[in-house]
N, C-alpha and C positions, 0 to 999 in steps of 0.2 A: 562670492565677493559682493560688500553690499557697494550701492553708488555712490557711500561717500568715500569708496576707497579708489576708484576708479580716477584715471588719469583725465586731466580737461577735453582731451582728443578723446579718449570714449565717450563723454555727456557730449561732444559736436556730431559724431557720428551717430549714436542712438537719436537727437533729437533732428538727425537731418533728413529725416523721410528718403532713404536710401539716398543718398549724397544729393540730393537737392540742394538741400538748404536755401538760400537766397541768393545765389547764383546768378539766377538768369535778371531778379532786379537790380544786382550790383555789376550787370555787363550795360542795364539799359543808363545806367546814372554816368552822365556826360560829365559833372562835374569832379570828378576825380577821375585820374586814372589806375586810380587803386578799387579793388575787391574788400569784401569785409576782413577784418581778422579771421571771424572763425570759418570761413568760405575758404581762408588761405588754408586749413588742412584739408576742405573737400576737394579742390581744385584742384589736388596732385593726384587725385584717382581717374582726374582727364589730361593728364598728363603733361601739366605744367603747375610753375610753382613763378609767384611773386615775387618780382627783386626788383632792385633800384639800381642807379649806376652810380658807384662808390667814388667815382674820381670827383663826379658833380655836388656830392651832400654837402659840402659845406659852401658852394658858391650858391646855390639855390636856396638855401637855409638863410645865408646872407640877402636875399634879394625876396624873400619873405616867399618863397614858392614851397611848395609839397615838394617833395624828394622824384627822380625821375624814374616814376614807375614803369617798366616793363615785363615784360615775363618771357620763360626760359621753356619751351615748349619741346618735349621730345616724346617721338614715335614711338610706334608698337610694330616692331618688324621682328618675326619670331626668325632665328637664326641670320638676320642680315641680308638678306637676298630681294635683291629686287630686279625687276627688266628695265633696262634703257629707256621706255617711256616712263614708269616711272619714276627714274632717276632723276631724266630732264624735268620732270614735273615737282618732284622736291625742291631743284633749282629754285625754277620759276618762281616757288612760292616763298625760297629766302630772299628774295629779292623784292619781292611786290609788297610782303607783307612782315619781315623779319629785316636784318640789318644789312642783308647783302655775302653772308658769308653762310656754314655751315659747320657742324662739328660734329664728326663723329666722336661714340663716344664708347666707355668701354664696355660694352653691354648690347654692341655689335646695331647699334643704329644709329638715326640723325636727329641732332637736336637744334633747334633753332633760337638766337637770344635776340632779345630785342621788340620783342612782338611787344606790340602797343595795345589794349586792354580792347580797341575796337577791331582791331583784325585775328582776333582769336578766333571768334564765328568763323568769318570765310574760310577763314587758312584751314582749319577743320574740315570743312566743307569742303574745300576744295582737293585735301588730300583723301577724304572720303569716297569721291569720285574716281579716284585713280585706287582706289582697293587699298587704302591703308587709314588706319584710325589712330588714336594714341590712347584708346581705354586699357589706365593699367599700366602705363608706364610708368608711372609714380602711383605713390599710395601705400594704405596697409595692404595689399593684396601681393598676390604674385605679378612680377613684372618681367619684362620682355626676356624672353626664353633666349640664350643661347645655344651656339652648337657650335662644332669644329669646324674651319672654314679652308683649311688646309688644304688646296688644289689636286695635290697628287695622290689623293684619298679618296677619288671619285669615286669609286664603286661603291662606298657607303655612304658620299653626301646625299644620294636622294634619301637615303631611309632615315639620316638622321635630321635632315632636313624636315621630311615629315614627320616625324617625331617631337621633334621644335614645335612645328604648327599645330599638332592634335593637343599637346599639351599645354599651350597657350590658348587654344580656343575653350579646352575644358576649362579650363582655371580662369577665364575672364571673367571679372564681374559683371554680374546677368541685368540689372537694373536698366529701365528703360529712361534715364534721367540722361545719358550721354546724347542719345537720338531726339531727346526732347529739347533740352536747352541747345545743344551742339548743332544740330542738323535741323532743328525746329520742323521735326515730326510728334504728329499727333498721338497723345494718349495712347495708348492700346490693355486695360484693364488693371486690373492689380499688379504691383511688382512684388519677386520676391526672389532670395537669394538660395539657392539650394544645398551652395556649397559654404559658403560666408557668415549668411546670416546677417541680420541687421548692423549687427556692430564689424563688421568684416577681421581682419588677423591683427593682433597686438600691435605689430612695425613690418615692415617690407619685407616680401618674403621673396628669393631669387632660384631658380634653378637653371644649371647649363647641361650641357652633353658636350663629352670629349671624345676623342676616338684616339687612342693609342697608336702611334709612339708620342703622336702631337698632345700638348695641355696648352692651346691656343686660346682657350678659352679660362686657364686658372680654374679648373674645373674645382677644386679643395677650397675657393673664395664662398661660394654657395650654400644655402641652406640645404638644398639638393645636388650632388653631382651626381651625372649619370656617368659611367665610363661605358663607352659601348665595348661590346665582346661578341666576336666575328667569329665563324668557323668559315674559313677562307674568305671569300667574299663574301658572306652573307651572316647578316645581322641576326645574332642570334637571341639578346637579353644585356643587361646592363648591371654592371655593379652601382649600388649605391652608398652612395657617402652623403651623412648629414652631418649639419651644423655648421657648417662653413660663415665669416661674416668677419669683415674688415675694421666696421666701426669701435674708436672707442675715444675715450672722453681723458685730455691732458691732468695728468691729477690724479686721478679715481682707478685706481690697483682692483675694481671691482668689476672695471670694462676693460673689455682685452679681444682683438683679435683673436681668429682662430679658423682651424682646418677643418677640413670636414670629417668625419671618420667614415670609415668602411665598412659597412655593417651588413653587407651582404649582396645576393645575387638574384634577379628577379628575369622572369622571363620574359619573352615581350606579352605574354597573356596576360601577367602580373601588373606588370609597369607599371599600366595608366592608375589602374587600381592603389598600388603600392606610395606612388607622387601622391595620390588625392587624400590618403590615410594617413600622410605625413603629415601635409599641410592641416588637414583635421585636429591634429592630434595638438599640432603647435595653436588653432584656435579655440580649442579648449584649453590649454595647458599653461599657454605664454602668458608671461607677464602684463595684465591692463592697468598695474599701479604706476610703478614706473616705466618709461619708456626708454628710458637706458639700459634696463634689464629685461627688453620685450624681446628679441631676437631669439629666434629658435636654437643658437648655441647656447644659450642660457639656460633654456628651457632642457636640455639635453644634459649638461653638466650641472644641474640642480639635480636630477632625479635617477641619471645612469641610462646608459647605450641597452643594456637587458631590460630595465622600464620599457621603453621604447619598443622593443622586441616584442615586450607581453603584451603593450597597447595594440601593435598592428594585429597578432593573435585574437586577441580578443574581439576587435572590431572586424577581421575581414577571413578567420580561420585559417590561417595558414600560416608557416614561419618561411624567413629567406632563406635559401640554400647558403652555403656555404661561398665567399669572392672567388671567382675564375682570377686568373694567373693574367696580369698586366704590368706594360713596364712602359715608364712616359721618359722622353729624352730630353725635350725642352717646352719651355711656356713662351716661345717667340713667334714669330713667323719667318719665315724663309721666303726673300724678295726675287723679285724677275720672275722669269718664265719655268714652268712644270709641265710637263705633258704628261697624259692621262691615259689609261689601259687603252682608251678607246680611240686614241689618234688626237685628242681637240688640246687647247693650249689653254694654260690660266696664265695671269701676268698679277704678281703681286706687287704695290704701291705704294712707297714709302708716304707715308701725312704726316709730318713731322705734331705732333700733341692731337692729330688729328681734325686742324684746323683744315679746313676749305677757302681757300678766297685769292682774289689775285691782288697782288703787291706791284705796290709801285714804284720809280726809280729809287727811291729811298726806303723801299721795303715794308712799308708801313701798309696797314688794307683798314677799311672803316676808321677814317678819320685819325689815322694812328693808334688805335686799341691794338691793331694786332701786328706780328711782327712777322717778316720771312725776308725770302732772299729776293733781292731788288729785282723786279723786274720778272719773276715769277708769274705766269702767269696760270696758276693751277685749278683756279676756277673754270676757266674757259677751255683748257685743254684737258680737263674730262668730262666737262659739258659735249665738247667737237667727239672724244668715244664714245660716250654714250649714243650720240646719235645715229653712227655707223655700228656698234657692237650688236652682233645677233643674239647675243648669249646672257647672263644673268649678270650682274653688279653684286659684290658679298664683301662684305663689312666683316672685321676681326674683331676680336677681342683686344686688341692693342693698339687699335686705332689708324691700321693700316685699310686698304680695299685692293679686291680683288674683281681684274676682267674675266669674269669666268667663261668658259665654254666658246671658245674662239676656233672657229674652223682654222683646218689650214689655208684654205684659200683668203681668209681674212685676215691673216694674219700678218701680213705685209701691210697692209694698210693702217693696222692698229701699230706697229712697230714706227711707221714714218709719224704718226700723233704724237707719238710716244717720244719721240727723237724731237720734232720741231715744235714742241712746247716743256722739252727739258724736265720730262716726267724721272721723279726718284724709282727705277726701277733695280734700286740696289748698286748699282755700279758708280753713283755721283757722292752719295751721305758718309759719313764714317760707319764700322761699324757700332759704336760705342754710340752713335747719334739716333741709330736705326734701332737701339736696346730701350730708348728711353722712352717716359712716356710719361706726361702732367695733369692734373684737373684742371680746370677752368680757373678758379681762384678769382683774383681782382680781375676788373672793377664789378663782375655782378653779384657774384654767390655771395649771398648774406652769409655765412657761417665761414668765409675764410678770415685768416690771421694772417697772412704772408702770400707775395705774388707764389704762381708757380706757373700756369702757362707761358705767361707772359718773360719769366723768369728764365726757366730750365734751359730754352738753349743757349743764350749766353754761359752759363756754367758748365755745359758741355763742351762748348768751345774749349774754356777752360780747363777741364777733365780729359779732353783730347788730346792739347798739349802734355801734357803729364804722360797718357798711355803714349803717345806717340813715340816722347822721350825715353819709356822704358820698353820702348821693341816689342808693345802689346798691340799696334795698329788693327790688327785684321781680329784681337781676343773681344770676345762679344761678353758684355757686364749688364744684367739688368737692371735700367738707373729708374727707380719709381720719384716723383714727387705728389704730394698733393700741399693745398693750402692752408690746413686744417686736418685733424683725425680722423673723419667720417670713412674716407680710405676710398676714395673716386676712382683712383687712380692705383687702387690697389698697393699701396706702398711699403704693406709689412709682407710683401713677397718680390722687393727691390733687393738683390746682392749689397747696392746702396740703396740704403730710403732715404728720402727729404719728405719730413712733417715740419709743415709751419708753426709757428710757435708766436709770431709775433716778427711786425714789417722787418724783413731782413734778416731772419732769425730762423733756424731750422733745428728740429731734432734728426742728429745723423741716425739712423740704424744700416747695423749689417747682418750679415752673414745667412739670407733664403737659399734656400735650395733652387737651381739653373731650372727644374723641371717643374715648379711650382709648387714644389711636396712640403717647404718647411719654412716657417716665419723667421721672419730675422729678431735682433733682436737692437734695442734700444745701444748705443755704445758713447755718444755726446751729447747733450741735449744746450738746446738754445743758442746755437754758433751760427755765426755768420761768414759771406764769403772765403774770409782770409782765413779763417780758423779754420773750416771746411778744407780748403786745400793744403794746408799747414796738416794735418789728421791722415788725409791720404794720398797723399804723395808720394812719403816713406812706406805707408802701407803698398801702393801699387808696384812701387822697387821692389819692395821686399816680395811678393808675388810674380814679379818678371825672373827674380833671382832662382827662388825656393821653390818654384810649381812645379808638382809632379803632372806627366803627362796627360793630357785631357783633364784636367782638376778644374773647374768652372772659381770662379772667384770665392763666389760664397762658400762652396766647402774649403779654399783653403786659409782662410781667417779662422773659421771652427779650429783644422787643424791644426795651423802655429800658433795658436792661441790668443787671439787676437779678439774672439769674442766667444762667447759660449753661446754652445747651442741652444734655441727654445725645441723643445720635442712636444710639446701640447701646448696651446692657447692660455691655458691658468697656470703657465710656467711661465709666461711671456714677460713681467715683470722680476722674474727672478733673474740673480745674479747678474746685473746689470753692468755694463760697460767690459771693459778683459775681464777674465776670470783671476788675471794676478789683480786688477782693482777693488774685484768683489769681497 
């Protein structure tokens, strides 16, 4: 490909001297608190990106000001896990140096908004010190590794824990520019990329690891899924599934969501080997013209799953065995307490969007940005655990946390926390409340069209009403929104989706698979509140009426016909809305 065909993001990244670029002169200039343009694509390879606050643009435009820059900073925490000092030390730093709140996110870590362009340094620095970085959270690279985080699965969280971490550490970007501008350590020789390469991967590359029966982690969202495969307790090799990737663009029948496929079985000899020859394969192969069509599901359904097979042959000699025999039951988590082969207790935590902070009489936290239940105090009542918990902190894929590894003897203790700061530990939320889950949306993300954090629980309020009335109370629905198509919040694997469309406006989709196995598919586009419950209302009836026993929501709209199924990602735009409308 010559360079005149190449997208503007590859001539920033080739001319950025391994992500340099002018970074460290655009942290020293006082007078803006903005970064250059083309720094805002380097700047996500350290894991934050540039945003302004949307509610302020037009009163500061008015009063002749720049836009209120800040940035949206999130970690590099391979599978979610961290110790209690660290915990409190994340705190500390939303607070000292971020907006006072936190947000997990679904990618099983913590991200911070608000960061002012002079506390980037420290904040870095200071989470440096406590053993966590953010190289790689954002970027064309591979970004923060998930894994299953499912309590009553101990026996295989440490392997797949370490698993998370080997592959995350392989797969970081090597360039000594984070320690140089970030940490303001000296030079040390030439850089160079071993696995990347100067121009690093087309667009974001993601891999999780799931452990069977749990898909806590939407392990089919990923460019890579690993599914682990146990012979009893012990981890034996991994199926893999490529191509996975939620983005796509309103409009354009050319971007589409899609699943990962299953392409085979690898042993753990294999693994690491088998991930790195992917990811190769997608930076030789992906798209650097366009970046709508850079995604390694593109790359995969341009050229065929056998392609694929022959490139790994050819580069590493060997082919995948044949997929070992797996069955997933759901893509949620299961709230409260588990106990573990080995006697110790987890306690899973509802975070309703995955929002952190304490609200006050009027439910409002940072100035009124954010929204919860009045008098809430849930920042400080898992700041007060962390400080007595002996055991790990572990972030989901759904935006919940879990107190992992809690002796029995502690256990009374954490349970009174738990009790006198009105922690969600399943028995206070609905269930229907506990399914759902939003991106960020307004006022920061530049690319949203419509609230959705901010949004989603009032309309589940709403939706609650509804199941309530049809004697669905305890039936668990997976409600996805996000604010925009990028797919943050994973939306085309919602039983309901919400895509923003435009303020107050949403694309409904239905009909994914309870266990994360099938995209939904498109069924209203552009409706607003009243239309939205006017659309499933009748639907939900008709589902209290008609449901066959254990039938999850989304298979049975497929069945009475209510929506057709999507079975591959470049189906997704077919036969849209019922199959009698199509």
């Amino acid at each position: 490909m010559s360079d005149n065909e190449l997208s503007p993001v590859e001539h920033i990244k080739i001319a950025s001297n391994y992500l340099r670029g002018t970074i460290a002169d655009g942290l020293a200039d006082e007078l803006t608190g903005s970064i250059a343009e083309d720094d805002t694509q380097l700047t996500k390879f350290y894991g934050f990106y540039q945003q302004d606050d949307r509610d302020l643009r037009s009163e500061r435009k008015a009063s002749k000001l720049e836009p209120h820059y800040q940035f949206m900073l999130r970690l590099r925490l391979p599978a979610g896990v961290v110790t209690g000092e660290q915990y409190l030390a994340i705190d500390e730093l939303a607070h000292k140096y971020a907006n006072g709140t936190l947000r997990l996110t679904t990618r099983q870590t913590f991200q911070y908004h608000g960061v002012l362009k002079k506390h980037l340094r420290p904040l870095l620095q200071a989470a440096y010190k406590v053993g966590i970085d953010a190289r790689g959270a954002c970027g064309d690279v591979n970004r923060n590794v998930m894994a299953s985080a499912n309590p009553h699965l101990s026996a295989l969280h440490r392997d797949v824990h370490d698993w998370s971490t080997k592959i995350s550490e392989h797969l970081a970007w090597k360039s000594r520019a984070y320690e140089e501008i970030f940490l303001e350590q000296a030079p040390q020789g030439e850089d160079h990329e071993p696995i990347y390469g100067k121009t690093y991967l087309p667009r974001k590359f993601k891999i999780a690891i799931a452990v069977p029966p749990e898909n806590d982690v939407d392990v089919f969202a990923n460019d890579i899924g690993l599914i682990a495969i146990a012979e009893g307790d012990t981890l034996v090799g991994f199926n893999i599934a490529i191509g996975g990737g939620m983005g796509s663009t309103h409009g354009d029948e050319a971007t589409y969501p899609r699943l990962g496929s299953v392409i085979g079985f690898a042993t753990l000899e294999q693994t690491l080997e088998a991930v790195q020859t992917l990811v190769e394969i997608q930076r030789d192969h992906g798209d650097r013209s366009n970046r709508k069509h850079a995604r390694f599901k593109y790359t995969i359904d341009d050229h065929g799953i056998d392609w694929i097979h022959d490139q790994m042959e050819e580069r590493v000699g060997w082919r995948l065995a044949e997929p070992r025999d797996y069955e997933f039951a759901r893509n949620g988590d299961p709230l409260g307490w588990a106990e573990d082969d080995a006697g110790n207790w987890h306690l899973t935590l509802f975070i309703e969007n995955g929002r952190i902070a304490d609200f006050d009489a009027e439910g409002t936290a940072h100035y009124g940005q954010y929204h919860g239940e009045p008098g809430y105090k849930l920042m400080t009542g898992l700041r007060e655990l962390a400080k007595i918990h002996q055991g790990t902190i572990r972030l989901t894929g759904n935006h919940n946390l879990i107190v992992a590894g809690v002796s029995p003897d502690n256990k009374p203790a954490i349970e009174a926390l738990v009790a006198h700061y009105g922690l969600d530990d399943g028995s206070r939320g609905s269930t229907l409340r506990h399914s759902a889950m939003a991106c960020v949306a307004f006022p920061t993300c530049g690319l949203a069209m419509a609230e959705s954090e901010r949004y989603l629980p009032a309309l589940v309020t709403e939706l609650e009403k509804i199941v309530d009335d049809a004697g669905l109370t305890d039936q668990p629905i997976v409600i996805r929104m996000t604010g925009c198509p990028n797919g943050c919040a994973r939306p085309f694997l919602g039983e309901i989706g919400f895509v923003g469309k435009a303020p107050g406006k949403y694309n409904l989709y239905l009909g994914a698979g309870h266990d994360g196995a099938r995209l939904n598919k498109l069924y209203r586009e552009n409706i607003g509140e009243d239309e939205i419950l006017a659309e499933l209302t009748p639907m939900i009836e008709q589902f209290a009426a008609e449901r066959e026993e254990g039938e999850p929501f989304g298979d049975f709209v497929i069945r009475a016909g209510i929506i057709a199924e999507t079975t591959e990602g470049r189906y997704f735009h077919d036969n849209v809305g019922s199959p009698q409308a199509a």
